[in-house]
N, C-alpha and C positions, 0 to 999 in steps of 0.2 A: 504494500500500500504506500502510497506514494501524497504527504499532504505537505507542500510548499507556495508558498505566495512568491512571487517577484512583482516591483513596481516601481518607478522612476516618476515622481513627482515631487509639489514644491507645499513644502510646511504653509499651513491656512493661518496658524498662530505661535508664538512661543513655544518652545516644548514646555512640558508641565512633569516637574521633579518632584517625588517624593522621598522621605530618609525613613527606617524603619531603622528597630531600638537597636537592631543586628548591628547595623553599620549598610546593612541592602539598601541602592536604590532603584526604583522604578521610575520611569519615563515614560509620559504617554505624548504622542506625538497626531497631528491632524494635516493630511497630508491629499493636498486634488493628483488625480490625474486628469487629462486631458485625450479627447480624442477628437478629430477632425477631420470632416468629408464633403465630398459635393453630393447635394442629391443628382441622382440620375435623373429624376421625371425636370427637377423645376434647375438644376444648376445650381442650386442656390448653393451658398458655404453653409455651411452646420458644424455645429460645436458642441460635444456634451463632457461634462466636469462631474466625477465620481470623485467620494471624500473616502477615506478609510480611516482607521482609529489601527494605531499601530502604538505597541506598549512594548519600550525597549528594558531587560533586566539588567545589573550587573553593570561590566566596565561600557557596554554600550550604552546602557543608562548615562554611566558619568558622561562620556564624549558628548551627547546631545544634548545634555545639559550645559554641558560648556563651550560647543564650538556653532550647535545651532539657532538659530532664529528664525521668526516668520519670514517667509520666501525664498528660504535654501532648498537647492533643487537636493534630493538626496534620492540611492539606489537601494532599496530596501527586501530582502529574504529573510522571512522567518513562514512559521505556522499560522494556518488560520485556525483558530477555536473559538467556540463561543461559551460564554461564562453569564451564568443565572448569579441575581441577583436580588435583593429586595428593596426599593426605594423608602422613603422616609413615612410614606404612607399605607405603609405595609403591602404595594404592590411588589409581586414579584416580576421582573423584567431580564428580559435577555441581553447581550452584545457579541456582536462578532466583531471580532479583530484579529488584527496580525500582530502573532507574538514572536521576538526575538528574543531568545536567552541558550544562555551557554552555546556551544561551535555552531551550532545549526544556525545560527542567526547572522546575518552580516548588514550592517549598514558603512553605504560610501558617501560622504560627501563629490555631489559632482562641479560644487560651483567653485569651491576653494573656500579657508577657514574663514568666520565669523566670530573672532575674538575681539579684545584690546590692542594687541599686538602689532593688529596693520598687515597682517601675513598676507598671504597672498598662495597660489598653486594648488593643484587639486590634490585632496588628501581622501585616503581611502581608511576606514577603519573596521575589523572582524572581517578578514576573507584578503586582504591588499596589506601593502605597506602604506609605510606613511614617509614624506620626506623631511618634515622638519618638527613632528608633532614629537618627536623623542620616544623614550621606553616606555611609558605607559597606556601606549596605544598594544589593543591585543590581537595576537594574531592566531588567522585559522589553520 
């Protein structure tokens, strides 16, 4: 059986960092793609934009908490699952999302870093190297 997601799109909003008493963190990330065509009958151009909820564990947590922001294009492989849960109103609801944690997971920056630093060049993190991000980028 075979369940993997691949997707190349660009962050909707800030990634969104949590810290757990461990020392773990989680990232949840919101991310368009994009698709684009002419109709056949009218010519016309057409554009349709799908959102996904992508929730990064671990040292890919850190990295997207530290290197991304709203409108970073990024290349993202993990699992789709979806997770029951119950809102504040004792409904119970579902989510599906794409999860990355431990090897199976890989996200790359395609656009180059989003820090302080002023860096610049495309940095790939979980599955690539990286050129100036140093040792604690991890590798697949």
């Amino acid at each position: 059986m075979l369940n993997e997601a691949n997707i190349i799109g660009n962050l909707g909003r800030d990634p969104e960092t949590r810290s757990f008493d461990n020392g773990d963190t989680v990232t949840n990330l919101s991310v368009a793609t994009n698709e684009k065509w002419t109709d056949k009958n009218s010519g016309e151009k057409k554009e349709k934009t799908e959102w996904h909820r992508v929730t990064l564990w671990g040292p890919l947590s850190d990295i997207a908490s530290r290197y991304l922001t709203k409108g970073s294009k990024v290349f993202i492989r993990g699992k789709i699952e979806t997770r029951k849960w119950t809102d504040n109103a004792g409904v119970e609801k579902y989510t599906t999302e794409i999860v990355c944690r431990g090897y199976g997971g890989v996200l790359k920056m395609l656009d180059g870093r989003r820090d302080n630093s002023g860096g610049g060049g495309n940095q790939n993190q979980g599955g690539g190297g990286a050129d100036d991000l140093g040792d604690e980028i991890p590798f697949n």
